[in-house]
N, C-alpha and C positions, 0 to 999 in steps of 0.2 A: 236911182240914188246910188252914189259911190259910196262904198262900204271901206273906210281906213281900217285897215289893222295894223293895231301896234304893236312894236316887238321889242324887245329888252334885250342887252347885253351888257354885262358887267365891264366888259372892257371899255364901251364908249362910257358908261354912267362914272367911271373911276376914273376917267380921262377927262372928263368937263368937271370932277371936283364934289358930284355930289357923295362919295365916298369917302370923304381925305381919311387920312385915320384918326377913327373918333374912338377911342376906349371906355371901356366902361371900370369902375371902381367893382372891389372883390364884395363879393353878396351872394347871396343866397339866387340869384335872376342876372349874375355874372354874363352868363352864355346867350340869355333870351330875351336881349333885348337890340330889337331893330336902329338902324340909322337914323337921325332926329330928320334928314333932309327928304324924305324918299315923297314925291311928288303925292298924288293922290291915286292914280294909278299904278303907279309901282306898291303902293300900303294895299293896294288892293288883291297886287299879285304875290306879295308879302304875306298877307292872311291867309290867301288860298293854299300855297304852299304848306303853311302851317299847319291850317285844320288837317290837311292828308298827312301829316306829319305823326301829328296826335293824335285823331279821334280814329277806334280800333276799327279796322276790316274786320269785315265777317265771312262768315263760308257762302259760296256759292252750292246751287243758285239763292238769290236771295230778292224781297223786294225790292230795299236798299242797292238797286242798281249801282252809285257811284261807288260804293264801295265792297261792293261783292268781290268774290276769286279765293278767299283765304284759303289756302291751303293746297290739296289734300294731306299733302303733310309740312309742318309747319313750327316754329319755335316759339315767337312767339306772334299778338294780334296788330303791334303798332310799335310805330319807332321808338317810341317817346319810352318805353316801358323796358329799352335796354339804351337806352340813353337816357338817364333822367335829367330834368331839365336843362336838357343837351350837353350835359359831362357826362362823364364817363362813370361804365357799371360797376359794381360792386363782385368779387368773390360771393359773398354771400348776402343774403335779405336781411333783414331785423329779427325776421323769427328763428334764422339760423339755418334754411334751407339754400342750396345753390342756385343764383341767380340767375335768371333768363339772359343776364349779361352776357356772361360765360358758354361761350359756344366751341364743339369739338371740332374741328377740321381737318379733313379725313384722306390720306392720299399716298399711293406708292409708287416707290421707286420707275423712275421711266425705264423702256427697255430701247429696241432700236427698232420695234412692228411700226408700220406707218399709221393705226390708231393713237401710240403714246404719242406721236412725232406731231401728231395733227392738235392730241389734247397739250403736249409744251407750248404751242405757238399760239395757239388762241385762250386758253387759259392758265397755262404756266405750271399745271401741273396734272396729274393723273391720278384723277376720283379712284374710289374702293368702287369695285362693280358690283357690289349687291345696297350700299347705303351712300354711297354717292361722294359729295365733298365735303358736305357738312352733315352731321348727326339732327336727327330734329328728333323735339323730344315731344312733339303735340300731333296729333291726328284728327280729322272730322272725321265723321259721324260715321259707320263700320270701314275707317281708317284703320290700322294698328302701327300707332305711333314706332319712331323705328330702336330709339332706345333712352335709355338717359345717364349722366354723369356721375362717376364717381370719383370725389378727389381724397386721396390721406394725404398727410404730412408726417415727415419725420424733421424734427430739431434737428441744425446740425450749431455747433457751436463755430464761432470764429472769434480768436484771441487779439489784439492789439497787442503790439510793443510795450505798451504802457500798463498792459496783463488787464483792463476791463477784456468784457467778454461780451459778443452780441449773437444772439441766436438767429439762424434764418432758417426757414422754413422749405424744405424740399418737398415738392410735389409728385405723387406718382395719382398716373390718371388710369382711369379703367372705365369701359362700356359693361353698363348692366341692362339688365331687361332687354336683353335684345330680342324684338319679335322677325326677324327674317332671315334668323339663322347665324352660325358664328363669323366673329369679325376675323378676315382674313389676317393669319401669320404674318404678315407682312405689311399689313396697315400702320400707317403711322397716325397718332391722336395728336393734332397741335391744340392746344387748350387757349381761346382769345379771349381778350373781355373788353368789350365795346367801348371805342376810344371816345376822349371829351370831342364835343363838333366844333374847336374852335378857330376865328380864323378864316376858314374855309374860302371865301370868299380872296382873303390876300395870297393864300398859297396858291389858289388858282392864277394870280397873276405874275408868279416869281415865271420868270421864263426857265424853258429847260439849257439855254446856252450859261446861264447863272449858276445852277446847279450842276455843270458838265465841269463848268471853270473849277472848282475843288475837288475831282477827281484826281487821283494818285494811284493807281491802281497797282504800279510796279512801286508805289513808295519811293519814289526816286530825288524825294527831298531828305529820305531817311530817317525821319521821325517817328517810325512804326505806325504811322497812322497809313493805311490804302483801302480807302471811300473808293467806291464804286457806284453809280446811276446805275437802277434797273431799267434796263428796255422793254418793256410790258405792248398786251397789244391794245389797239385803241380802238373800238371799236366805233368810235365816232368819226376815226382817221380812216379805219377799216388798215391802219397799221400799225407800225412799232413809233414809241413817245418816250420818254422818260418817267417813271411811274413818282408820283408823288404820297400818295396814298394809302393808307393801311399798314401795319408793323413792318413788310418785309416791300412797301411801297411798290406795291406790287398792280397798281390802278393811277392812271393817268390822270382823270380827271373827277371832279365831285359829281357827275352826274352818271358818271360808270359807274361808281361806286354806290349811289342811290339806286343802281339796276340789280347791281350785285346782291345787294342787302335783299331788295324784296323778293329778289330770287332763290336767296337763301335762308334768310329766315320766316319768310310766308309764303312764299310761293306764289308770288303775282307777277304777272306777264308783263314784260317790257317792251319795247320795240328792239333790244336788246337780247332778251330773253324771251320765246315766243314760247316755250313750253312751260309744263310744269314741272315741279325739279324730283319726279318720281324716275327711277332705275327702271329699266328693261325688265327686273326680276320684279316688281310690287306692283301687281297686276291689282290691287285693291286701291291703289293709288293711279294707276293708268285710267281704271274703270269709273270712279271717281267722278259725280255732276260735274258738268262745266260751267262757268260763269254765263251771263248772257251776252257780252262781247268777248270778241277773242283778245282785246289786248284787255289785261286789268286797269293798269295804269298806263292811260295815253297819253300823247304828248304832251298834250296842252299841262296835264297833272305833275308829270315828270318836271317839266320845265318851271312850274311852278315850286316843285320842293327843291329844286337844285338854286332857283333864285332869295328864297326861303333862307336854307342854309346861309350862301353866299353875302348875305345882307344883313346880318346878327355884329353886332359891335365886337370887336377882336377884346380881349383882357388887358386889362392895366398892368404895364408891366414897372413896378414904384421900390423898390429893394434902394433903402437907401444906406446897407453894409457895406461900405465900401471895403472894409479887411475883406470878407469872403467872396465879393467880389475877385480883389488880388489874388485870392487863393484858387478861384474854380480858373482864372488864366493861368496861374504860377504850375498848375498840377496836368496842367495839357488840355484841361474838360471842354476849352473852346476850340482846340483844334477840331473835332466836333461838332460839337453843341455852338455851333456859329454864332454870337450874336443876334447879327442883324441881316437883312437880305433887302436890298431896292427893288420894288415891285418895277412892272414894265411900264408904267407912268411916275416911275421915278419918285414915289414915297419910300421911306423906311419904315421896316415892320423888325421888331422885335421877336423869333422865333423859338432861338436858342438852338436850332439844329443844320445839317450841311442835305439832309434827304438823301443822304447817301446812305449804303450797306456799307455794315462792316463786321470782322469778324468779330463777335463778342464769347466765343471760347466755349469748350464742350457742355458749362455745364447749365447756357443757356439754347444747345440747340434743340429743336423739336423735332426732326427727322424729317424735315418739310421742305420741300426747292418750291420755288415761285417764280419761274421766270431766271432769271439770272442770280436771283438768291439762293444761296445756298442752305442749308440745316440750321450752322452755327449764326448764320449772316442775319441783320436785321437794320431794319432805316434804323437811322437816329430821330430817338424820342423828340418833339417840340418840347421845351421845358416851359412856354408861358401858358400862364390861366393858369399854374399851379395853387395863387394863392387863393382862388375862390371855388376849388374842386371840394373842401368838404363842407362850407357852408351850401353848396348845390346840391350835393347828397343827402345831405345832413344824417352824416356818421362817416367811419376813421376811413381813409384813403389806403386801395388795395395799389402799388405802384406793378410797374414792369406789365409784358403783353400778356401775363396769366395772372396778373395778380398777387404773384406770389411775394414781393416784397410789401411788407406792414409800416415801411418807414423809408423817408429818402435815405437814409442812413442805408438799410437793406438792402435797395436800390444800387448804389453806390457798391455794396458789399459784392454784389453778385456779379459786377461788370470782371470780364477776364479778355483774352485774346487780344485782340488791338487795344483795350483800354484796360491791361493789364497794371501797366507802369503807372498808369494816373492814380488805379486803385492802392496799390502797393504804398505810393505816396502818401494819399489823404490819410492809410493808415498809419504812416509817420509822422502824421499831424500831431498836435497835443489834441487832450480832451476839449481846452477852450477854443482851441484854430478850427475841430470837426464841427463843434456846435453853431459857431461864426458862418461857415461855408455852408451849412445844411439850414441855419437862418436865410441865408441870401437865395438858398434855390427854393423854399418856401414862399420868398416874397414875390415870386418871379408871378 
């Protein structure tokens, strides 16, 4: 008997239409809900994805075969749990503690040894060599977890022309409990918080010749705006792609970036990733049971959670302000925050961003490079699914890559370097023009 196997690709399934773009209205299940079209075996490959999605790995070895490998050190047990209903995490929980969201990332300066030269090109930057790239704050069983977060703020005030006054919040980050000895001098802490998954599926299909086309790098239109594409490596390519991906867009594709994740915050083996993400030094992590297969997550699962993703209804993008609309182009914000992008079967998808880097000025850099990103550099934010990001949490929206803005307003406040002059502006706005414009990116 011949045995067919079927195989899926987003690109032909978006190219015969059963994709077109179908949005979904803002709700509380904005982000998690699938395409009304998807055959009977595509809902089947759809489910699968999912359940690996949501229901938590455990520590290897385990009975629970399919989901064995957690750890040995680890953040947290499943996706869903720094992703809540696939938006984006919180600063902090409801009881007031720091969220599993909230991840350290850990990295320094490269020098010119052909170690650092091998970690720039294959991952864009150079791990702390005693706790790695990311901080993990969980450990199995005589584990010793390797530290955990500490954030203060200080108020700083910032005045308007018009003398209201708005306070933002400054973050200084610190590592406590550290059990493997002190964090190098020279470490830098980038503080993330787990972005909304929206989309995913159309920004996989903007081509990278779309996103090159709004490069300016020398600025040579003069506008002080100079977008830059990160060249990231691809590990599906086995080379360099345009990264789409992550704050500093720093990952090609959604299925890298599914390797990345479980590689760094649980610790599950990809085809991607064959080890565990224990250092040279944490021999209680080296020593560590091993799972009963050597890959955690094998293809057939990967493929599933990246078709998963890719198949979720994009947000409703319905703002019908038309003033604040005039004001987010009047003030530059679209020179940026792009509109709209034509996928590579030629639908429009509504993003609000160019995927490019840019410099957003000192006192948002982290001290971090990725690739061709620099400290202060960071992609531009997507601005859609803003409007159903706190019915999906349900509580107030932490904005920017840490969190650290309480309000688009804040948001807004903290942009400097290339989106100096926009900022400058909005705050020459009157009181009723700011709340008009901060209406319209709310409805986005």
């Amino acid at each position: 008997m011949n045995t067919v196997i079927k195989t899926f690709t987003l690109v032909a399934l978006m190219a015969t239409g059963v994709f077109a773009v179908e949005s979904v209205t803002a709700s509380k299940n904005g982000f998690t809900q699938s395409y009304s079209n998807l055959t009977s075996d595509e809902i089947d490959r759809h489910m699968l994805g999912k359940s690996f999605f949501r229901i938590p790995w455990v520590e290897a070895p385990s009975a629970t075969t399919a989901r064995d490998g957690l750890g040995p050190l680890f953040n947290a047990n499943s996706c869903i749990s720094c992703h809540p209903n696939n938006a984006q995490g919180s600063v902090y929980t409801k009881d007031g503690l720091i969220s599993r969201s909230m991840v350290a990332r850990l990295s320094i300066d490269a020098n010119d040894s052909l170690q650092h030269q091998q970690y720039m090109q294959q991952q864009g930057f150079v791990p702390d060599e005693v706790y790695g790239g990311q901080l993990s704050i969980n450990g199995v069983k005589d584990v010793p977890y390797e530290g955990k977060l500490k954030i203060t703020y200080e108020e700083k005030p910032i005045q308007y022309p018009d003398g209201s006054v708005v306070y933002l919040r400054v973050p200084t980050y610190e590592l406590i409990e550290l059990n493997y000895g002190k964090l190098n001098a020279n470490t830098s802490i980038s503080v993330r918080k787990a972005p909304a998954l929206i989309g995913l599926g159309w920004v996989d299909q903007i081509s990278d010749e779309a996103i090159l086309a709004n490069e300016d790098v020398e600025d040579k239109n003069h506008d002080g705006i100079s977008g830059k594409a990160n060249r990231v490596y691809s590990f599906e390519k086995k080379g360099f792609a345009v990264g789409k991906y992550t704050y500093k867009a720093s990952v090609p594709t959604v299925k890298n970036q599914i390797a990345n994740a479980f590689h760094n915050d649980m610790s599950l083996t990809t085809k991607f990733h064959l080890k565990d993400n224990c250092t040279k030094t944490q021999k209680a992590c080296l020593n560590a049971p091993k799972a009963y297969d050597a890959i955690d997550v094998p293809n057939n699962r990967l493929d599933a959670i990246d078709f998963y993703l890719k198949t979720l209804k994009i947000p409703v993008v319905e703002s019908k302000n038309q003033e604040g609309k005039a004001l987010f182009d009047a003030l530059g914000c679209a020179s940026c925050h792009i509109p709209s992008f034509k996928t590579n079967n030629k639908e429009r998808v509504y993003i609000y961003s160019d995927f490019l880097l840019h410099d957003m000025g000192d006192a948002l850099s982290d001290g971090r490079v990725e690739f061709d990103a620099q400290k202060s550099e960071w992609r531009t934010a997507p601005l859609w699914g803003i409007n159903s990001l706190e019915k999906a949490i349900g509580k107030a929206v932490d904005y920017l890559h840490d969190g650290r803005a309480r309000s688009l307003e804040e948001a807004i406040l903290w942009h400097g370097g290339e989106a100096l002059n926009a900022k400058n502006s909005f705050m020459h706005l009157t009181k009723k023009q700011r709340e008009s414009l901060i209406e319209f990116l709310g409805e986005l």
